[in-house]
C-alpha positions in Angstrom: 19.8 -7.6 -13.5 18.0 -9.5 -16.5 15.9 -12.8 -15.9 12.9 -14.5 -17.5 9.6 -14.6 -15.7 6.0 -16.5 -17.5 8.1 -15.5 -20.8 8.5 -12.1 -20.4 12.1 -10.6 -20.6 12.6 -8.6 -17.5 15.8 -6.1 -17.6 15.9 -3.6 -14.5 19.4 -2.5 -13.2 20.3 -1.2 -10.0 22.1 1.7 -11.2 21.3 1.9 -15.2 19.7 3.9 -17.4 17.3 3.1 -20.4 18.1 4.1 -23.6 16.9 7.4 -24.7 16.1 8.3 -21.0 17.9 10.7 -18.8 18.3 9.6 -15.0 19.7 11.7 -12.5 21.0 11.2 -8.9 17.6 12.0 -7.5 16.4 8.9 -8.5 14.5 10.7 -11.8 14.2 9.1 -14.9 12.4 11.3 -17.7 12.0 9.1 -21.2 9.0 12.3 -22.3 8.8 12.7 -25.5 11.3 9.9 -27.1 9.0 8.3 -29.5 8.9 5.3 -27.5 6.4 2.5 -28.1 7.4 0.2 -25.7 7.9 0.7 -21.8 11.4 1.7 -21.6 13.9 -1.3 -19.9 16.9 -1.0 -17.9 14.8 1.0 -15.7 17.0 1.6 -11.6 15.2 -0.6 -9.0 15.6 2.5 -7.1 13.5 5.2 -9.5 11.5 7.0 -7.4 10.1 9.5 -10.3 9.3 7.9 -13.9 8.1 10.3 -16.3 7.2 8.8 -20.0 4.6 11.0 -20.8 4.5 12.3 -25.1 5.4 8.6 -26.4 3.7 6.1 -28.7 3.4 3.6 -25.8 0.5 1.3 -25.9 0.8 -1.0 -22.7 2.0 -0.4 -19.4 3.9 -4.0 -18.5 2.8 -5.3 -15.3 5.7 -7.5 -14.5 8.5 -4.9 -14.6 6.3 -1.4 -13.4 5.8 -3.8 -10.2 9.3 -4.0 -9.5 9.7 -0.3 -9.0 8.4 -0.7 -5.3 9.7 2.7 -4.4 8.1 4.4 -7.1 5.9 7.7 -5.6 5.4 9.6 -9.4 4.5 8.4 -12.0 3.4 10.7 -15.6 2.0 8.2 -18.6 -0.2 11.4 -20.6 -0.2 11.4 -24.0 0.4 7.6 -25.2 -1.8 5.0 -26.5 -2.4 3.0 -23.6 -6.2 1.4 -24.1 -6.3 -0.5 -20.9 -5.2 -0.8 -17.2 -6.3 -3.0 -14.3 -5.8 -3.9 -10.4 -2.6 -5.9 -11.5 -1.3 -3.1 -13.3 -0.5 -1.3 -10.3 0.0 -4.0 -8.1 3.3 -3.3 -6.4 3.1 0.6 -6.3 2.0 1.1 -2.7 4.2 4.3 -2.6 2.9 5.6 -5.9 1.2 9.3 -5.0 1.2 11.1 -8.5 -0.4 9.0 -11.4 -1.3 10.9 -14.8 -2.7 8.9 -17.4 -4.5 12.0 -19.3 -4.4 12.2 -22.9 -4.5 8.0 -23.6 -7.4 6.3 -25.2 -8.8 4.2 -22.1 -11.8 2.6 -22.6 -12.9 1.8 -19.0 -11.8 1.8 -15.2 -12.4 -1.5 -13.6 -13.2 -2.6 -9.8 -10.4 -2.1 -8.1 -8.3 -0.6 -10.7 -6.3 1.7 -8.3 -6.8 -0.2 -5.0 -3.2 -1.1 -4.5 -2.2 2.8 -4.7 -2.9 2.7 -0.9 -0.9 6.3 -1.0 -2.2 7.9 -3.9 -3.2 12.0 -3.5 -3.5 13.2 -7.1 -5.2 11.2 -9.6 -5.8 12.8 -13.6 -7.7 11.2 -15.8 -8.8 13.5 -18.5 -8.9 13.1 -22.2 -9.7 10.2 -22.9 -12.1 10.6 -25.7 -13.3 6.7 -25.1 -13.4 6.4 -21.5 -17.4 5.9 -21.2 -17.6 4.0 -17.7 -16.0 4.1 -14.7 -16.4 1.2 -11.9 -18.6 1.9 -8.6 -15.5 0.4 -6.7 -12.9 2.0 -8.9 -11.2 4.0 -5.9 -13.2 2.2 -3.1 -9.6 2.2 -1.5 -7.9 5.1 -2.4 -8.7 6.8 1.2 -5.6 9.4 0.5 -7.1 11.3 -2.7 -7.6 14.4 -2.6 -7.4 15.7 -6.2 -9.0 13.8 -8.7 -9.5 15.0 -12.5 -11.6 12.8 -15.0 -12.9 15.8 -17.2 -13.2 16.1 -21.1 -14.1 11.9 -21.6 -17.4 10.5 -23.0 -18.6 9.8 -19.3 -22.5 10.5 -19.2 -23.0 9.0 -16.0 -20.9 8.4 -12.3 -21.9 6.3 -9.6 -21.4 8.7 -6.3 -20.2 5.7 -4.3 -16.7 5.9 -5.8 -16.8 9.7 -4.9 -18.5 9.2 -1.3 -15.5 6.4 -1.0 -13.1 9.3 -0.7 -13.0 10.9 2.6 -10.6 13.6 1.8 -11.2 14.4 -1.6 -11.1 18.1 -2.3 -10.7 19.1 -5.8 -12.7 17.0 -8.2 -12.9 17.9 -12.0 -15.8 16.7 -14.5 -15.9 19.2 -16.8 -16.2 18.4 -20.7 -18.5 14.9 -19.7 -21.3 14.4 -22.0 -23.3 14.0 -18.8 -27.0 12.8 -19.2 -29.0 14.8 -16.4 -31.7 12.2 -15.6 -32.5 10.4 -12.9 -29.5 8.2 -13.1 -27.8 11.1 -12.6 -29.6 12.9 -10.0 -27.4 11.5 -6.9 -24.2 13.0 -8.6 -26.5 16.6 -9.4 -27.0 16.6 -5.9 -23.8 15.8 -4.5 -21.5 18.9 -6.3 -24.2 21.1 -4.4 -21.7 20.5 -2.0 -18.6 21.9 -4.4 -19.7 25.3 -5.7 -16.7 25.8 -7.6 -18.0 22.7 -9.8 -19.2 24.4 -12.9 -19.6 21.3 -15.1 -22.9 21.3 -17.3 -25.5 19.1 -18.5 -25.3 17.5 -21.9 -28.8 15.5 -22.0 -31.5 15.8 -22.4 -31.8 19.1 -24.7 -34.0 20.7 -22.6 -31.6 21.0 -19.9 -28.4 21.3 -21.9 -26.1 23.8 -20.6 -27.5 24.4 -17.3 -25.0 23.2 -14.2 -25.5 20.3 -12.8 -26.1 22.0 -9.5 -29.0 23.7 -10.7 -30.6 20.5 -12.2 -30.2 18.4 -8.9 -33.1 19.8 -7.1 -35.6 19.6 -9.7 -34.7 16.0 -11.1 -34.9 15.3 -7.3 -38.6 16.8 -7.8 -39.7 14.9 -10.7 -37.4 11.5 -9.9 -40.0 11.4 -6.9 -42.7 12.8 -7.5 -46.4 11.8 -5.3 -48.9 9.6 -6.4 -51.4 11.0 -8.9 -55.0 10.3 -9.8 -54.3 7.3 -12.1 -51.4 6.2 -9.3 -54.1 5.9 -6.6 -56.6 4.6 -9.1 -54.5 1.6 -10.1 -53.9 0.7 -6.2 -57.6 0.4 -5.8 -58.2 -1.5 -8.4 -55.5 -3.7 -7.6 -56.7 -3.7 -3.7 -59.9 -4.4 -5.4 -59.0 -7.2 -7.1 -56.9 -8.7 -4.0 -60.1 -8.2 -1.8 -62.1 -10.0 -4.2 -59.9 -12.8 -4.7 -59.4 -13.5 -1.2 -63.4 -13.2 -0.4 -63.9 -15.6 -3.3 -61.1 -18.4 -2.0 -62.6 -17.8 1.6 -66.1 -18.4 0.4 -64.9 -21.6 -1.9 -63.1 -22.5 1.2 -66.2 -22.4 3.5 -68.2 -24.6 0.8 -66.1 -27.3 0.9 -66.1 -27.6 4.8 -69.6 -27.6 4.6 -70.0 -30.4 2.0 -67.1 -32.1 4.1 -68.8 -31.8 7.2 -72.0 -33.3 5.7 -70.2 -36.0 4.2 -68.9 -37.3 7.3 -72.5 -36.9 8.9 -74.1 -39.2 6.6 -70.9 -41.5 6.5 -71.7 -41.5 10.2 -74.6 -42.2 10.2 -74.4 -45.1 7.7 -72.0 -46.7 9.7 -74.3 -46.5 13.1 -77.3 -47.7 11.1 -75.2 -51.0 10.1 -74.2 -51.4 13.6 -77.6 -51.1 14.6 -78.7 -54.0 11.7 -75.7 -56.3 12.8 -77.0 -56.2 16.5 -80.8 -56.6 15.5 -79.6 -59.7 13.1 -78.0 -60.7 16.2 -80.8 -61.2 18.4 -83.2 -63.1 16.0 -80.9 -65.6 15.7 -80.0 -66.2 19.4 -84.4 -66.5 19.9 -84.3 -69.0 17.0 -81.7 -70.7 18.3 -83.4 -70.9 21.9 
C-alpha cells in the first residue's frame, strides 16, 4: 500500500519486507545494523517487533511509525535521532519496550510519551546532550516500571515525573552530572527510598562523589534552616517600620478630622449668625413700616 499524505510518501505493505531488513512470521522485522539513514519503508501493517537499532537514522517519521498500531517493541539505540515529541508516538498505544539509548537527544518534552498508555520498560541512557527532561514527561505512563536515563548531562530532575509513576521499580541515574543543591534536594530525598540507587553527586565539589542518599538529609538541613540573629533582626525592623507608618497615617488621619470637624463648626456657625442678621433686618423694617 503506497499513498501521499501532507507530502510525505507513505509505503507500508501488508505483507512486505523493507529492503535490507529481515521479517519473519512472528511479525519481527530486524533492519540493526544496516547503515540505514532513513526509517526503513515497506514496513507490514502487522509488525509487532521493529528493531533498527546500530543505523545512521536521524528522524523517526511520525506519519508512517503511527501506522504500526500493533506495534508492542520497539529498539532505536545507537542512531542520530536529536528529537522526539507527543506526535512521535502518537498511534503506539500497544508500544511496551521503547529504547532510544545511544542517540543524541537534546530534551524530553511535556507529554512526550503520553500516548504509550502501555509502556513497562523505558531506556534512555547515553545521550551525551540530553540536559532536561519535562516535569510532565511521563505524567501518563501509569504502566512503567523500569525506567533508565543514566550517563546524559542531566544535573537536575523534577520528582513529579517520578512520583507520576505508581509502579515504577527499577530506576537508573547513574553517570548524571547531578548538581546536589537545593534544586536537587526533593530527588536526594526520594532514592532514600531505593537503596540500591548508588548514583553520586557531581556539584558542588565539596560534595562530589558522595550518593545522593547521603546528601538528602543534610541539604534538607541547610535548604531550611531557622531563623538567625540577622533573620529576626530584619523582621523587627521591618515590623518597626510597619508600626511606625501606620501610627504616623493614624495620627495624620486624626488631624484632619479635627481640622474637618472645626471647619464645619465655624461654617455653622457663620451660617446661624446670618440667619440671625436676616431675621433682626427683618424686624426693623416691619416697625418702620408700622
Amino acid at each position: 500500500m503506497s499513498g501521499k499524505r501532507r507530502g510525505v510518501l507513505v509505503q507500508l505493505s501488508p505483507t512486505g519486507c523493507p529492503d535490507r531488513c529481515v521479517c519473519d512470521e512472528q511479525l519481527v522485522v530486524q533492519c540493526a545494523g544496516q547503515d540505514l539513514t532513513l526509517f526503513p519503508i515497506d514496513l507490514p501493517l502487522a509488525t509487532r517487533q521493529l528493531i533498527i537499532s546500530n543505523n545512521r537514522i536521524g528522524d523517526l517519521p511520525a506519519l508512517q511509525l503511527n501506522y504500526l498500531s500493533d506495534l508492542v517493541y520497539l529498539d532505536c539505540s545507537n542512531n542520530s535521532i536529536t528529537e522526539i515529541s507527543e506526535s512521535t508516538f502518537g498511534n503506539l498505544r500497544k508500544l511496551a519496550y521503547l529504547d532510544m539509548s545511544f542517540n543524541t537527544l537534546l530534551q524530553i518534552e511535556d507529554r512526550t510519551f503520553g500516548p504509550l498508555a502501555s509502556l513497562v520498560m523505558l531506556r534512555l541512557t547515553d545521550n551525551p546532550n540530553l540536559g532536561e527532561i519535562h516535569p510532565d514527561a511521563f505524567s501518563e505512563n501509569i504502566a512503567l516500571q523500569v525506567l533508565d536515563v543514566s550517563r546524559n548531562n542531566l544535573t537536575i530532575l523534577n520528582i513529579s515525573s517520578l512520583i507520576a509513576l505508581p509502579v515504577l521499580r527499577s530506576l537508573g541515574l547513574s553517570g548524571n552530572p547531578w548538581r546536589c543543591d537545593c534544586d536537587t534536594e526533593d530527588l536526594c530525598l526520594w532514592v532514600l527510598n531505593h537503596p540500591d540507587c548508588q548514583t553520586v553527586c557531581y556539584n558542588p565539589p565539596e560534595l562530589a562523589g558522595q550518593r545522593l542518599a547521603e546528601v538528602g538529609m543534610q541539604l534538607r538541613a541547610d535548604c531550611h534552616q531557622g531563623l538567625g540573629y540577622w533573620d529576626y533582626l530584619f523582621f523587627i525592623a521591618i515590623g518597626f517600620v510597619i508600626f511606625s507608618a501606620g501610627t504616623v497615617s493614624a495620627w495624620v488621619m486624626g488631624v484632619l478630622m479635627v481640622l474637618y470637624e472645626r471647619y464645619s463648626k465655624r461654617k455653622s456657625e457663620e451660617v446661624d449668625s446670618d440667619d440671625e442678621d436676616d431675621r433682626g433686618g427683618g424686624v426693623q423694617m416691619h416697625l418702620l413700616m408700622d
